[in-house]
C-alpha positions in Angstrom: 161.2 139.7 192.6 162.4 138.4 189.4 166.0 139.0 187.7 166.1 139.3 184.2 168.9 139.8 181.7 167.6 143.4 180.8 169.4 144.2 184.1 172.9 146.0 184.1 175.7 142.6 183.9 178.9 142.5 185.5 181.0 140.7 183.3 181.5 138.2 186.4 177.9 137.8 186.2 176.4 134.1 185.4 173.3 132.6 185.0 173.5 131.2 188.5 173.2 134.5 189.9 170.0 135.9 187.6 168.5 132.4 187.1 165.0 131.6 189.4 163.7 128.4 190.9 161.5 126.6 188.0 157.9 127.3 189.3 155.5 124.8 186.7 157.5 121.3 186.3 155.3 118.6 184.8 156.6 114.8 183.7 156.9 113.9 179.6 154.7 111.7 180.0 151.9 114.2 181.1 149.0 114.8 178.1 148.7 118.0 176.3 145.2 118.8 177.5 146.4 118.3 180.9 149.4 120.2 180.3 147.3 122.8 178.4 144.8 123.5 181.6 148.2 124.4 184.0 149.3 126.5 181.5 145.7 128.3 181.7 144.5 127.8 185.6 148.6 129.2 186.1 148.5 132.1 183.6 152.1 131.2 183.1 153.6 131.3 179.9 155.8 128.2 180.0 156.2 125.0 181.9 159.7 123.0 182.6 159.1 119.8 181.4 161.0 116.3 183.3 161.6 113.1 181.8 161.7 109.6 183.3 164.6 110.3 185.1 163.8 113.5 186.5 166.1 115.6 184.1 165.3 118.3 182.3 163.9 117.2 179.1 162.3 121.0 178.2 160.3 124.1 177.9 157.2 123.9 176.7 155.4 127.4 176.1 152.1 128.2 175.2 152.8 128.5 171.2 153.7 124.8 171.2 150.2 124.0 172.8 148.6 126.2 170.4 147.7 123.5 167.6 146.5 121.7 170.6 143.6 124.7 171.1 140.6 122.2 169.8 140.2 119.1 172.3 139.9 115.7 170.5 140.5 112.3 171.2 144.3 113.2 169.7 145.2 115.8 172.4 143.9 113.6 175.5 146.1 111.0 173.9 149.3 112.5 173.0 152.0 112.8 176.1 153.8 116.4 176.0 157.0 114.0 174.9 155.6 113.5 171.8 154.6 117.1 170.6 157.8 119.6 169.7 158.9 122.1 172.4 162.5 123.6 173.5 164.8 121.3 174.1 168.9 121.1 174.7 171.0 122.5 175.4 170.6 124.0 178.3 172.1 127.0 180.3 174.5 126.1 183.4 174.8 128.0 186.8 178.3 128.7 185.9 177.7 130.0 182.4 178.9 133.7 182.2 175.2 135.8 181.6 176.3 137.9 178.4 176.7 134.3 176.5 173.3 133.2 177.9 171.7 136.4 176.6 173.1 136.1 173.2 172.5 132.2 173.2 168.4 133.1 173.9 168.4 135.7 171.3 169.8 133.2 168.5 167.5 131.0 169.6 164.3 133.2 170.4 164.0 132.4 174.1 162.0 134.1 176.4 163.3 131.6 179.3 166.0 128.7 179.2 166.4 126.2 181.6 169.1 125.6 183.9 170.8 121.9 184.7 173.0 121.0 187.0 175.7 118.2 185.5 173.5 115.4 185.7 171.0 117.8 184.1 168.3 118.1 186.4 166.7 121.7 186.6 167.9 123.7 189.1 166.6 127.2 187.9 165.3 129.0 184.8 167.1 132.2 183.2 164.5 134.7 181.9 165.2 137.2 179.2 
C-alpha cells in the first residue's frame, strides 16, 4: 500500500511518515537506452537516479526520456548525467508534509526524493 499526500495530514505529519522506499535506483552514469528499457520492462513512471557517491543526484521520469524515443548512436552514448531531469533540492524525513505538498505543486512533481543529511535516498514522497 502506498501513502500519498491526497490523504487527510496532521499537521504533525512529515514526509518521513508518507514517504516509501525508492523502488527503481539506477547510477548517473547509466545510458539513456538502458535507462529507457527499466523504465518500460518496469512500467514505472520514474527512476531515482545515484551519482558516484551513492547520493541522490535525481528523478528522472519518463517525459525526460521522451526525446530519447528514436534509438541512435547518441542515446547508447549519452549517460542519464548528461540529459536534464529533477534535481535538488530534495525533501527530508523531518520536513512537515503540508510544505512538501506545496513545494511539489510549485514545482510540478508527481514524486520527490527523500535524503538523509549526507543526501543519500532514503525514500520517495508521492503526490
Amino acid at each position: 500500500m502506498t501513502s500519498t499526500l491526497e490523504h487527510p495530514m496532521t499537521s504533525a505529519a512529515t514526509v518521513g511518515d508518507l514517504m516509501t522506499r525508492p523502488e527503481l535506483q539506477v547510477s548517473d552514469d547509466v545510458m539513456v537506452d538502458t535507462a529507457t528499457d527499466i523504465l518500460r520492462g518496469s512500467g514505472a513512471d520514474h527512476i531515482l537516479v545515484r551519482d558516484d557517491d551513492g547520493r541522490c543526484a535525481g528523478l528522472l521520469t519518463r517525459l525526460h526520456l521522451a526525446p530519447f524515443q528514436a534509438r541512435s548512436w547518441y542515446t547508447e552514448r549519452t549517460p542519464v548525467r548528461d540529459i536534464v531531469l529533477d534535481r535538488a533540492p530534495f525533501a527530508t524525513a523531518d520536513m512537515p508534509a503540508a510544505t512538501a505538498a506545496v513545494a511539489m505543486r510549485a514545482r510540478g512533481l508527481d514524486a520527490w526524493p527523500v535524503v538523509d543529511d549526507d543526501g543519500r535516498a532514503i525514500g520517495l514522497l508521492s503526490l
